[in-house]
N, C-alpha and C positions, 0 to 999 in steps of 0.2 A: 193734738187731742189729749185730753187729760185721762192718768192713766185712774183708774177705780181704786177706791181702796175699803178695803174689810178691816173691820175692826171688830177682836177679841178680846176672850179676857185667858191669862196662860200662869195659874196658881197665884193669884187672885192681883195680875198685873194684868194692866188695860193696853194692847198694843194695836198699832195700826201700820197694817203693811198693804202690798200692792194682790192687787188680785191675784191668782195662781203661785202665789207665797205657802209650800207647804207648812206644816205646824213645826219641825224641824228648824226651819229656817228664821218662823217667827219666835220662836223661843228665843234662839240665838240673839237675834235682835235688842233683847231686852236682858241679857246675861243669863239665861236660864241653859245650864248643858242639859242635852240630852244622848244618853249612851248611844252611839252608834258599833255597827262591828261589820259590816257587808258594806256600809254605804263608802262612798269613793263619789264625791263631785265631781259631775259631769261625765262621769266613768262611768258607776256603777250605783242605778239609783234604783236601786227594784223593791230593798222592802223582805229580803229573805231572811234576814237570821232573828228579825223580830224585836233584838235587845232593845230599840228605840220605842218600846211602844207607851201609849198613853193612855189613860181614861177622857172621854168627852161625855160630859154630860147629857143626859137624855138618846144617850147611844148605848146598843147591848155588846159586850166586849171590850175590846182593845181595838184603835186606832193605832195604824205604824206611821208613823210622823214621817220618816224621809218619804213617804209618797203621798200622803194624805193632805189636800189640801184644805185651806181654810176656808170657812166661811162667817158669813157676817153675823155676829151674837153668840158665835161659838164659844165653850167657856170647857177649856181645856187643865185638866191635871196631869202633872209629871212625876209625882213622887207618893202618890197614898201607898196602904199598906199592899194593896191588894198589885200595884203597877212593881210595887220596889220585890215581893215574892214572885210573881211572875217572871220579872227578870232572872231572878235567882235560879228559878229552876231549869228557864233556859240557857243561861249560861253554865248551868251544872251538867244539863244535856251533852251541851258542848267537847265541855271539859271530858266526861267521863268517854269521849272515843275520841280522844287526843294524847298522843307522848308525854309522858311525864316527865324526860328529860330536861328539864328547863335551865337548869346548873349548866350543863354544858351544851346548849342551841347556842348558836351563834348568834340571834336575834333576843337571846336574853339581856332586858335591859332596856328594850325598845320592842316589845310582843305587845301588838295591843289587846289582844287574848289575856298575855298575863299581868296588864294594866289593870283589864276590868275584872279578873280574878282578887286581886288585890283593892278594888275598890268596893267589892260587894262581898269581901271577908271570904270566901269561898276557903275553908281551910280542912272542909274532906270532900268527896265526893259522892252523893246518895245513890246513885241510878249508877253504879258500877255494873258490867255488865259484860257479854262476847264485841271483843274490839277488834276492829278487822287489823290486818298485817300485811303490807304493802314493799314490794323489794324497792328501795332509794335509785333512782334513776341517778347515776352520777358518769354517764358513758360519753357526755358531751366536754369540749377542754373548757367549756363557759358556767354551765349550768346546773345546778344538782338540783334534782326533785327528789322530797320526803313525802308522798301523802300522811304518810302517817301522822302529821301535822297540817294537815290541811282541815280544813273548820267548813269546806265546802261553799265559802263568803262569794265564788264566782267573781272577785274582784280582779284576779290575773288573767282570766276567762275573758273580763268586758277589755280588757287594756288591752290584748291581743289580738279582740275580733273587730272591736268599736274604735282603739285609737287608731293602733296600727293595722288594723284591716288583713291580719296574718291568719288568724284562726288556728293556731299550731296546735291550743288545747283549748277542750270543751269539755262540759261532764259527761261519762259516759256511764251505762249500765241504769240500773233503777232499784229502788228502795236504799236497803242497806249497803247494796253492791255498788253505790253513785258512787263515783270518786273524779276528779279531775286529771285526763291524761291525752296522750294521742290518740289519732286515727290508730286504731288496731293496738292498742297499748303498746305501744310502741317507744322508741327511746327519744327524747328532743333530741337528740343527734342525727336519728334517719326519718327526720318528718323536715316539715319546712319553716322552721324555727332558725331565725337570725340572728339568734341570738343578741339581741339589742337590750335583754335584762329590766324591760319596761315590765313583766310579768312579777319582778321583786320586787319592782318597788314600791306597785300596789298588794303585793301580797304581807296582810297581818302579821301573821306568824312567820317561822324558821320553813315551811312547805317549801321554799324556793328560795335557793341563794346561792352566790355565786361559788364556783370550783376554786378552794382557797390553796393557797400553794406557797402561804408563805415559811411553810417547814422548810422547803427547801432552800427560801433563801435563807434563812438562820444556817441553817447547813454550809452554805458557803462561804457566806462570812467569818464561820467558824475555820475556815481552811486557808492556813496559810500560802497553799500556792494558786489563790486564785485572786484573782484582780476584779473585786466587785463594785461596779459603777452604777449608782439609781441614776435616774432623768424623772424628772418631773412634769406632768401635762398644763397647762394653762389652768382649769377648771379645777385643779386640785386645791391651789393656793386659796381658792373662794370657797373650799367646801368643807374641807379637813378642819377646819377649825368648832362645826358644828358639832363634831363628836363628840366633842371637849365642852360642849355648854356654852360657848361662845354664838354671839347674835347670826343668825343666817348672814351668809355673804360677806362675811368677815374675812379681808385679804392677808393671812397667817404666812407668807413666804418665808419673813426672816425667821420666825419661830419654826419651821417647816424643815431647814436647812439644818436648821440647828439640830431639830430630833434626828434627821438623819445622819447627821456625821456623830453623833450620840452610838446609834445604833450601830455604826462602824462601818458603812461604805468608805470605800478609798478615794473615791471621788461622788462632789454627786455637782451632778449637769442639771441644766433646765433643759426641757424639752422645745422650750419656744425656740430656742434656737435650732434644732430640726425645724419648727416651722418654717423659722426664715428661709432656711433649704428649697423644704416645698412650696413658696412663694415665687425663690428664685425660678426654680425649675419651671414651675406652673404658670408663671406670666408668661414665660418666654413658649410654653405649649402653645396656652392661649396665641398670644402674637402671632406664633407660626398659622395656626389653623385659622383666625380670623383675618390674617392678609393672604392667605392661599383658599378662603373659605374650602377649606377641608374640614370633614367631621364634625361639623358643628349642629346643636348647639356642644361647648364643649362641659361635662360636668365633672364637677370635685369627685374627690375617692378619696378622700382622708376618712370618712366614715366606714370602718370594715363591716358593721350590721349592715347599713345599704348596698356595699360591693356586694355579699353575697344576697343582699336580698335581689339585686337588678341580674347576676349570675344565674338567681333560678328561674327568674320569673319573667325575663328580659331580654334574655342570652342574644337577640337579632339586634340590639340596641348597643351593648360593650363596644362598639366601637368612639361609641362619643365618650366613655370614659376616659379622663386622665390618666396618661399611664406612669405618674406620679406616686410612688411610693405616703404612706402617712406619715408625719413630721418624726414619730417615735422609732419606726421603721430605718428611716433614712438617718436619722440617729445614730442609730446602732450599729448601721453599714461601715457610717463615716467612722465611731468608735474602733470599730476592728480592723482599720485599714489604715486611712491616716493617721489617726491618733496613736493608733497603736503601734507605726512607727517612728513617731516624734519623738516616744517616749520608749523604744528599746521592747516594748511586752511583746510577748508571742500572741497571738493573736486569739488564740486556742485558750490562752488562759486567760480571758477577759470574760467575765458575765456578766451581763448587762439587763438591768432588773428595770422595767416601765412603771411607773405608779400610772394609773390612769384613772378616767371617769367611767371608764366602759368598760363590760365584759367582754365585747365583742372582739376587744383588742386580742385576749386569752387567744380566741378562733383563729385570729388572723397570724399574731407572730409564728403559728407552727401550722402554715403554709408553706409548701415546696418551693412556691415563688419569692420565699422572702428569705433565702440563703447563699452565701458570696462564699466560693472557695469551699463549699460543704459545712461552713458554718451558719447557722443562723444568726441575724441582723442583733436580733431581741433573744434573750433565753429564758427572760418570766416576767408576766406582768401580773400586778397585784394592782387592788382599787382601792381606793381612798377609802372606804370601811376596812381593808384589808392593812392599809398602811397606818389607821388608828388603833390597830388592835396590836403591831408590832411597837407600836410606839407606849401602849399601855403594859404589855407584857416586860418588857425592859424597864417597868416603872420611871418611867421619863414624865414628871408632870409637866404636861403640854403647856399650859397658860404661864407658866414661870420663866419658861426660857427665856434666854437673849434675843439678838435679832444676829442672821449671818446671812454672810456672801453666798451667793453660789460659785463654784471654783471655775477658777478660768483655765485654759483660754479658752471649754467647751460651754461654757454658763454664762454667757452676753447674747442676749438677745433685744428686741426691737416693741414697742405699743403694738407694732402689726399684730405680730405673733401671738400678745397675751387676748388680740380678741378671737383667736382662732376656736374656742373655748364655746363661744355665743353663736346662735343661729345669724349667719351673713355674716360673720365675720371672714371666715376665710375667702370669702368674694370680696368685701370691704380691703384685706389684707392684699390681694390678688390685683385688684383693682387699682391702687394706690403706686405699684411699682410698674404695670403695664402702661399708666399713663406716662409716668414719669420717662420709659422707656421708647413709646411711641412719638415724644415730643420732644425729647431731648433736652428738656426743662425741671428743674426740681421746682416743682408746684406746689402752691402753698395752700389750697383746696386740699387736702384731704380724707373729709371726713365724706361718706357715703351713708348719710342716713335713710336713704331709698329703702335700702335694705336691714335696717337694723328696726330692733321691734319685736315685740309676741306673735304676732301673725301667724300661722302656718305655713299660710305662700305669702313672697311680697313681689311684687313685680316691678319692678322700672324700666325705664331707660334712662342711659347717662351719655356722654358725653366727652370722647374720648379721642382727641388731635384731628378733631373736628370731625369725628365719627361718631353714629350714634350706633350703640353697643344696647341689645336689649337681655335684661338679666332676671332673673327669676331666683330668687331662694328659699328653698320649701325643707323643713322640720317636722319629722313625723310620717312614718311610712305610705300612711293612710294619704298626704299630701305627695307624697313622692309618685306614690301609680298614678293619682291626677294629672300632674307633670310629663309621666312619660307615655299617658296615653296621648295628650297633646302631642307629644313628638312623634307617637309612633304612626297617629293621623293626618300627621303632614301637617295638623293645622296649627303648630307653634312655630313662632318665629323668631326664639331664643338665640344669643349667641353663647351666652353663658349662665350656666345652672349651677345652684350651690346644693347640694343636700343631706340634709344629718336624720341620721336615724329616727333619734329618739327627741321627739318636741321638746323645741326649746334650744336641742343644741347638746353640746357634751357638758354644760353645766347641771344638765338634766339627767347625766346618763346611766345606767342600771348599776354602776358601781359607785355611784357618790349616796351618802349619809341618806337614810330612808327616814321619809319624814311622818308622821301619822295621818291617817283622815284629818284627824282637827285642824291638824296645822295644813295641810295641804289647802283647805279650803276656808282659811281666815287669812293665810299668808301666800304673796306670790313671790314665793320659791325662785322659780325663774330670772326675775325681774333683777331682785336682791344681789344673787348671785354674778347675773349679766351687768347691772349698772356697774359691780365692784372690778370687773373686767374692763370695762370702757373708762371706770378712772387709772384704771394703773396704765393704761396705755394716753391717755391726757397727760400725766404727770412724766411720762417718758423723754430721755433728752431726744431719742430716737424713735421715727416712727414710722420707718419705711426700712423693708427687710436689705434690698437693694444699699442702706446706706449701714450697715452691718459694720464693721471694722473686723470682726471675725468672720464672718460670712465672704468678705471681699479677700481676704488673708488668703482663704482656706481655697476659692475658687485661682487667686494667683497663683499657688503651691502647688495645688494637689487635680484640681476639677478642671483647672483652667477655665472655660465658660459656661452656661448653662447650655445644659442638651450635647453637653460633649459626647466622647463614647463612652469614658469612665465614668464620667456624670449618669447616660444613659446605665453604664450597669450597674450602679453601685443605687443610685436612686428612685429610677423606675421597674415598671413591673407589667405582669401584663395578668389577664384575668382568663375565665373559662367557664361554659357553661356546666352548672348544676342539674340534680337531679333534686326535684323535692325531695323526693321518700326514696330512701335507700332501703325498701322493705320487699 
């Protein structure tokens, strides 16, 4: 069926879009921007803070474009005097019950607040006036809330309640008193927030972002008796480079390495090699539980937002969890132990700093369950915002550097690992060394594009020593309770579950490079970032964790097999049930 199409005119250009095309949309079509400030595609389409607004001819008022749709003869304006003042004054609204700290917000630089401040001259404020004062929520190890920068845009609000189907915060109170917070104004810590950081990355302003902590690691590197070792996540090498003006998805590894041994770690590790860890480990769960069908379906837990989000929400279901440790986790273990006796260190003076994609990781490394001998695994992790901003304080220009190794013998890792980064990849990773294990055969099949993709959920079945294996991997919390209501209704018949927090994957996740509305919804983010993962693992001489030459070292020396007892203590873990609200 042929779809309809309306034809306008949008400042005195003739455009022709499909029916239910708002004015918003068709502007864009034809290169016409229009300000936005609350809208968020597919998130948050409501129309609140107004900046978008237009004149339509033969109408009394303002039309708001991100929800107003078109119709046929319409003949729309975006810039008279009367649209470009109105903006003005409500962006001055805005401004005038918002912090004026902009020098030192963390998101100065990248505020689309202070974009459109700067693009509509705004250089005093008329409508100054009684501005409420708000105490910074900073009680959680992931998250810090400022309302006192919050613009009220409700864009952290839709991501919470419409993606991931959490609902942690909502506005509360009415008139002047609205503000965005928890049940009972309460802290994100004692409400049922996952901490998965999907709430930063739609939010404008500096209102929410993540617990930085990287004073402390300047601090250690400052101190001669300590042995400080970064790791780096998969996702990083694809996203760090955006900070720096560099094209989305641009894979910065060697330049990565370089700033960090700049910066003065004593070693720096990749993290994919923990992956290969948690693949060894993880295939051989799998294998156990699906030739004993025990516990099945069995699913991933490298995602710590999902652990605790199936912990509070799910607690009769942890037993299908992996009790696999995350790649960066197991990391750290293996640094304080093995490593650390290879090489003579006390074990005590090793810190071990994570760069990650995620906030959630903050949550999880200071976890009781994630400590060997009274030490913990991880002692800081920092995000890829957090690790551009150590790299710009030390005046390191990013785009100049060299290209460098990562140090061995901890930094060789496998393709498996770098797609560990991508939604389905760690099933794809999982997948690849299970067969090989099942069949006794090195296979030369091993791509699983079942499961690779934007999707939400992808479902397959594959095909595994002549077993059919059905697999499911679902990104994005909101997919994830679809998932385990299936399960908890008997009516899935899963053998293996992969799930990541936060849509898309950890290339997505609340601590990588925060992109604007505009670009969020002219570019797919996702895609960019993921394709540059699935080339660097094409281009790999290795690309099955299982064929490691480190990984096989480390397991003859020290692990001896997967699911040993050392194995079992130094890499797994176990979980517990939550309480939402700690109030």
């Amino acid at each position: 069926m042929k779809e309809e199409l309306i034809t306008l005119t949008i400042d005195d250009q003739e455009v022709q879009v499909k029916k239910g095309t708002t004015i918003l949309q068709a502007a864009k079509q034809v290169g016409i921007d229009i300000p936005t400030l609350c809208f968020l595609k597919d998130i948050n389409e409501v129309g609140d803070c107004r900046m978008c607004i237009v004149e339509v001819e033969g109408r009394r008022g303002f039309a708001t474009s991100c929800i107003q749709k078109v119709e046929e003869g319409m003949v729309v304006h975006t810039n008279t005097q009367n649209v470009l003042e109105a903006r003005h004054v409500i962006l001055d609204l805005i401004i005038s019950n918002h912090a004026k700290d902009c020098l030192t917000c963390t998101r100065s630089g990248n505020c689309e607040l202070q974009a459109l401040a700067t693009k509509f001259n705004i250089s005093k404020v008329e409508f100054e006036g009684e501005r409420g004062k708000h105490e910074i929520d900073d009680l959680s190890p992931s998250i810090v809330r400022d309302f006192n920068k919050c613009i009220l845009c409700r864009r952290c609000v839709a991501a919470c309640k419409n993606i991931q189907e959490i609902g942690a915060i909502d506005c509360i109170n009415r008139g002047f008193e609205s503000c965005i917070s928890t049940v009972g104004d309460h802290s994100l810590n004692d409400v049922n927030c996952t901490f998965c950081g999907q709430c930063i990355e739609a939010c404008p302003t500096g209102a929410l972002h993540e617990k930085e902590t990287i004073d402390d690691v300047w601090i250690k590197l400052k101190d001669p008796d300590t042995y400080v070792i970064v790791q780096t996540a998969p996702a990083i090498r694809v996203a760090l480079g955006e900070e720096f003006n560099m094209p989305i998805g641009t894979n910065v590894t060697g330049k990565m390495v370089t700033a960090l041994k700049r910066l003065g770690f004593d070693k720096v590790f990749d993290t994919n090699t923990g992956a290969d860890f948690t693949i060894m480990e993880e295939a051989n769960e799998f294998i156990e539980r699906f030739t004993e069908n025990e516990h099945l379906p069995m699913i991933t837990s490298c995602s710590p937002g999902w652990v605790k989000y199936i912990e509070m929400n799910y607690p009769e279901l942890l037993s299908h969890l992996s009790t696999c440790k995350s790649p960066h986790q197991m990391f750290g273990a293996l640094l304080k132990t093995y490593y650390a006796k290879k090489e003579g260190i006390e074990p005590k003076k090793i810190y071990v700093v994570s760069v990650m994609p995620c906030i959630a990781k903050k949550f999880e490394r200071q976890r009781e369950e994630m400590k060997n001998e009274g030490l913990y695994d991880v002692d800081n992790v920092i995000t890829t915002r957090e690790l551009s901003r150590m790299i710009k304080q030390a005046n390191i220009e990013f785009t100049k550097l060299e290209e460098s190794e990562f140090d061995s013998p901890m930094g060789e890792a496998t393709g498996a690992a770098a797609i560990f980064g991508t939604t389905g990849g760690v099933m794809e990773a999982a997948l690849r060394t299970a067969q090989d294990t099942l069949t006794g055969k090195n296979l030369e099949k091993i791509e699983f594009e079942q499961v690779r993709g934007g999707d939400g959920i992808k479902k397959a079945t594959v095909n595994i020593a002549g077993k059919e294996v059905k697999v499911v991997a679902a990104s994005g919390l909101s997919n994830a309770r679809e998932i385990l209501e299936e399960i908890k209704s008997g009516k899935a018949d899963y053998q293996f579950v992969e799930i990541m927090a936060c849509p898309g994957g950890c290339v997505m996740g609340g601590g990588q490079p925060i992109k604007s509305s505009k670009t969020r919804s002219e570019v797919n983010v996702r895609k960019l970032r993921a394709d540059s993962l699935y080339t660097i693992d094409e281009k790999s001489t290795i690309r099955k964790s299982h064929e490691n030459p480190v990984i096989k070292k480390i397991y003859e020396e020290f692990l001896e097999i997967p699911g040993s007892y050392r194995a079992e203590k130094l890499l797994h873990t176990h979980y517990k049930e939550r309480e939402k609200y700690q109030i």
